[in-house]
Each structure stands twice: as structure tokens, then as C-alpha cells.
C-alpha positions, 0 to 999 in steps of 0.5 A: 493535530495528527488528524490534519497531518494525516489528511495532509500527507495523505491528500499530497500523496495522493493527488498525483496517484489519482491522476495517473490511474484516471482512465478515459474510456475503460477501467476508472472512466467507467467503473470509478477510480480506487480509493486514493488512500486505502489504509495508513498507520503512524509509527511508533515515534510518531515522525512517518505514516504508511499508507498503501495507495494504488499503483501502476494498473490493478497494483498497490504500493505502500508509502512511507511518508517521513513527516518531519522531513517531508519525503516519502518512498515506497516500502513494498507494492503488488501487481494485482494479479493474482496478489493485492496489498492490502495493509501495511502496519509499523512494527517498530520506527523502521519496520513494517509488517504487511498483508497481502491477499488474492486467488489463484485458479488451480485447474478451474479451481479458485483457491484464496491465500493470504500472506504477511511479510515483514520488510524496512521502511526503504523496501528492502530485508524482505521476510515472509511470515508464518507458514508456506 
């Protein structure tokens, strides 16, 4: 049962994001479109999932889909440049802990980072996590 709400939520949302990142002649008509859904988790009550999905140009959103109601917003998003969202985690039913990851050039120098984040479901009380 979770299994075809997953796919179901998760086909819904997507349909819609694949369409608008579907380039013609450069980016996806040549080298393929991104993954659709590229990670989802169930909160701990069971009622939403996040998933994160591609975004406008090279970035990534990351949804919260509420189940029981039917609605989705998005929690938290990257440009993709230099930064990518990779993964959204539920930490409690209104929380969310986040991964996101990419490289900076440093005077001809590729330097990589990474970075958690914790922030509501409704995208806002944004806190970083860890070390600076």
C-alpha cells in the first residue's frame, strides 16, 4: 500500500516537472532528462513524504507532499550552481534535515563542500548544521 502511494505521489508530482525541464535542442534534448524523483522519505506519522525533484535550470526543489490532503509545497531548493540538494530526510512530522553538496573553484583550485540544513516543512526557520 505505502508503495503505490509512493508511486502515486511521486508520478503526480512529477509529470509536470518533466515537462517544464524537457529541452529541445540543448541540455535535456541532447544528453537526457534528470530523474524525475531522485530521493523521497515518509515522515514519521505516516500522512507526507519529501521528495526532491529537479528544479528551474540545473537546481533542485525538495517537496512535501501531505498525503491525506493531497497538497504539496515546496520545503527547500538549490540553483545548482555551485550547490545541489541532494536529499531531504523527515526528522519529526514538521521537520526536515537536508543534504546539499557541489565545488567551488578557489584560484584554479576545485574545492568540494558539503553541507546539512535543517528547516520546516513550509520552508521556513532555516538552520545550518554542523561546522562552518
Amino acid at each position: 500500500m505505502i508503495n503505490k502511494l509512493f508511486m502515486g505521489v511521486a508520478l503526480a508530482a512529477a509529470a509536470p516537472v518533466a515537462a517544464q525541464t524537457a529541452e529541445p535542442a540543448n541540455g535535456a534534448g541532447l544528453f537526457g532528462a534528470r530523474e524525475a524523483v531522485q530521493q523521497m522519505d515518509l515522515s514519521p506519522d505516516g500522512t507526507k513524504v519529501v521528495y526532491v525533484a529537479p528544479g528551474p535550470g540545473a537546481g533542485s526543489l525538495a517537496y512535501v507532499a501531505d498525503l491525506a490532503k493531497g497538497t504539496q509545497q515546496i520545503a527547500a531548493g538549490s540553483k545548482g550552481n555551485p550547490e545541489r540538494l541532494n536529499w531531504c530526510r523527515f526528522k519529526s512530522d514538521t521537520r526536515l534535515i537536508c543534504h546539499a553538496s557541489g565545488q567551488i573553484n578557489d584560484a584554479g583550485l576545485l574545492v568540494p563542500f558539503s553541507r546539512l540544513s535543517a528547516v520546516d516543512i513550509d520552508s521556513k526557520n532555516v538552520k545550518p548544521l554542523g561546522q562552518r
